[in-house]
C-alpha positions as a printed Julia matrix, in Angstrom:
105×3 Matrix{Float64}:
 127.61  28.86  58.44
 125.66  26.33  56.56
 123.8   27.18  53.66
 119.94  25.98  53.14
 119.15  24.02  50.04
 116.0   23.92  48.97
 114.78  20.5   47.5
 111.06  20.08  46.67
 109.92  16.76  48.13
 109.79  13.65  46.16
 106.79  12.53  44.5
 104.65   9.71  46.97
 105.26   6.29  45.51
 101.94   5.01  44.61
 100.73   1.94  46.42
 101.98  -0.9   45.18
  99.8   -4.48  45.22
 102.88  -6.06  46.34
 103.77  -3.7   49.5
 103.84  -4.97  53.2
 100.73  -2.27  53.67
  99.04  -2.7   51.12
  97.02  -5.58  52.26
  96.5   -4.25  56.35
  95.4   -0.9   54.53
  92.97  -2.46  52.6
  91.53  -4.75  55.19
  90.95  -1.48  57.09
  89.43   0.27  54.47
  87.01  -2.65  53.77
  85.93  -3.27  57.38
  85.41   0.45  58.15
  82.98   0.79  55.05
  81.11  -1.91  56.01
  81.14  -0.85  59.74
  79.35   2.47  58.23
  76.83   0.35  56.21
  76.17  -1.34  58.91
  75.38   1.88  61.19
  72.94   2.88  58.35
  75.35   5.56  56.96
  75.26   5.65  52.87
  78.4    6.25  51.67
  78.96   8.97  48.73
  82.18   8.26  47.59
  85.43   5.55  48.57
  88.57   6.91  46.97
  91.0    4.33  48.3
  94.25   5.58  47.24
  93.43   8.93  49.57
  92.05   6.51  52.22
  88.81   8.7   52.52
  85.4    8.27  52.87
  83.04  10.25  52.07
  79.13  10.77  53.9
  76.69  13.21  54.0
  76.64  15.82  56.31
  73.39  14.77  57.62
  75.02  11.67  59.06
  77.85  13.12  60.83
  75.69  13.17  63.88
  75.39   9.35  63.48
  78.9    8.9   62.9
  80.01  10.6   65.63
  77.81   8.25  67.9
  78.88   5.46  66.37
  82.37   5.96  66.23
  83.24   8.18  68.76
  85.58   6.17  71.0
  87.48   5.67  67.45
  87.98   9.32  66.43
  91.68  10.21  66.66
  91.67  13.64  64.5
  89.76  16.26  62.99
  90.82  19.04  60.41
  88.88  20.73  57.95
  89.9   22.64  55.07
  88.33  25.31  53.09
  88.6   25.94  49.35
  86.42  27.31  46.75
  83.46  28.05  48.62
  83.18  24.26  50.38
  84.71  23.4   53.68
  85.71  19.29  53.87
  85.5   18.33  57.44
  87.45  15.18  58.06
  87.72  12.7   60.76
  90.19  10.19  60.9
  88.67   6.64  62.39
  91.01   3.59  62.09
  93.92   5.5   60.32
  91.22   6.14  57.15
  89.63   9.74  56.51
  85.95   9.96  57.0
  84.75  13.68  55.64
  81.8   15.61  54.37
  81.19  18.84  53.12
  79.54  22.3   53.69
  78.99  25.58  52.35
  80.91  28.71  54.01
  78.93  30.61  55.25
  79.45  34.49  54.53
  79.65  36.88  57.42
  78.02  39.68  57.28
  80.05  43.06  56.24
């Protein structure tokens, strides 16, 4: 019987300037965050190396319009109190956040 080893994954590379996807992943980036500006979206944070953008939760209803025929995901993910809702548009994360709600005991 084989035995299970246990190996804790490697630590992601970080992007290098001089990678094959580098450039492609950027290009995407850029064009999506100006496709938002452009749909009167404001933006409250870029954080590139996560490739994730971040709006309000008062424009997801905008984004959705928008972008729907470009949405290929969505997840969300609670943790201390906030829930980030994510979309993935292009192969780039497009979230926002909102507070959990408490049910009732």
């Amino acid at each position: 019987m084989p035995h299970l080893s246990l190996v804790p994954p490697q630590p992601k590379q970080p992007l290098s300037l001089l990678a094959p996807e580098f450039q492609p992943l950027l290009s995407t980036f850029n064009d999506l965050t100006r496709d938002i500006h452009a749909a009167s979206v404001p933006i409250q944070e870029l954080n590139f190396l996560e490739k994730r953008i971040v709006v309000s939760i008062d424009d997801v209803d905008l984004i959705a319009r928008r972008f729907a025929h470009e949405i290929r995901s969505q997840s969300s993910k609670t943790q201390d109190g906030m829930t980030r809702h994510s979309v993935q548009i292009r192969g780039v994360y497009v979230s926002w956040f909102s507070l959990v709600m408490e049910q009732d005991q």
